[in-house]
N, C-alpha and C positions, 0 to 999 in steps of 0.2 A: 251626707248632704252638705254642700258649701254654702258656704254667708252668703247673702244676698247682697249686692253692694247697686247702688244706684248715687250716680254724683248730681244737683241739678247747679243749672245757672241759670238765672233769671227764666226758669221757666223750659230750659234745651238742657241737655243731659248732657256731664263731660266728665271723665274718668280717667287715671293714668297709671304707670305701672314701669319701676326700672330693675324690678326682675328679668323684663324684657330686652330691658333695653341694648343693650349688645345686641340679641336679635333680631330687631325691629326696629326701622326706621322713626328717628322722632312725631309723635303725634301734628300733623298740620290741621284736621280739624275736631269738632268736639265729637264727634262718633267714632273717631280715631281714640281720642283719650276713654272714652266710655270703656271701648274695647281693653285696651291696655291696662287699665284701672281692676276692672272688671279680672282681667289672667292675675293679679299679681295679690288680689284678696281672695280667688278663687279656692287657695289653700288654708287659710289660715282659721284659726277658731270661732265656730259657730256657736257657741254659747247655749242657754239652754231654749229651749222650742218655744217661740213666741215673744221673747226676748227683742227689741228693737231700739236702736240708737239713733238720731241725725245729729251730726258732727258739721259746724261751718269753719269754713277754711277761705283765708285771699290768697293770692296768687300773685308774684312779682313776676315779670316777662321772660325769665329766665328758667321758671317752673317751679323754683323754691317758693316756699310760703313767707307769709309776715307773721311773727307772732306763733300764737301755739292755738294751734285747733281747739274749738269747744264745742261743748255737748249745748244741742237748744234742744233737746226732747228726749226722753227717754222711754220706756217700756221695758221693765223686768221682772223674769218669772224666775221662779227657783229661790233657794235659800240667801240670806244674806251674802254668802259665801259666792255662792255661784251666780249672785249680780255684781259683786265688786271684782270678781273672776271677768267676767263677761265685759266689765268698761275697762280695768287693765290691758285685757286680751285684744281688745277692736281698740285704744286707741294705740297700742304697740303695731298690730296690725297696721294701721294706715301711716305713723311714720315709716314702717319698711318701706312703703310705695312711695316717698318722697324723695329726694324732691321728682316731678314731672318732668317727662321728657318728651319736648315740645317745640316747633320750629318758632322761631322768631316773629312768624307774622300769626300764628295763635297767640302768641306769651303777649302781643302787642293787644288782639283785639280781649283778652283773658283778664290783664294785670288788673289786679284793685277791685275785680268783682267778687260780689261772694258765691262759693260751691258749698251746695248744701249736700254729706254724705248719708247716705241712708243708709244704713248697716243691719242684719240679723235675719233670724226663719223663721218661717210661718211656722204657727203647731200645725198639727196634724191634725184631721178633721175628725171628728168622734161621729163613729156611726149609730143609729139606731138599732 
């Protein structure tokens, strides 16, 4: 099961990814980065079940960030071990996908806002 990754911006969803980027045309808009975003956490560690992170991030027009990503929320299941595991893991995770790769007139309407990242999996649902 892959991480679940959801990026927002002021309310529209934008995501990116330069795992891809050789094969894929810079992102021109934010369902383009969604997508991108979206392939390049697709692999990487899901932590334990039910586990959830939101990560904020700015954005300079070029697709690099300002500063260093933070955690505004958290949700951790598992032992000590495997939550400190869990926020190592997702935030290594999201600088691989950095910086964005993004045309010049996204990075224009993008720069200086905030991308709120939502990271981790659902548990599984306990039957009766």
């Amino acid at each position: 099961m892959g991480v679940r990754a959801t990026i927002g911006l002021a309310g529209a969803f934008a995501c990116a990814a330069p795992v891809l980027a050789q094969e894929t045309p810079p992102a021109n808009t934010l369902v383009d980065l969604q997508r991108q975003f979206g392939a390049c956490m697709q692999a990487k560690s899901t932590g334990p079940a039910g586990s959830r992170l939101t990560i904020i991030l700015m954005m300079k027009r070029d697709g690099s960030i300002f500063g260093k990503p933070r955690i505004t929320f958290s949700h951790l299941e598992g032992d000590k071990n495997a939550r400190q595991q869990f926020v190592d893991d997702t935030e290594r995770a999201v600088e691989t996908c950095l910086p964005f790769r993004i045309t010049p007139s996204l990075g224009g309407a993008i720069a200086g806002r905030p991308f709120f990242i939502s990271l981790g999996r659902a548990k599984a649902e306990q039957g009766i």
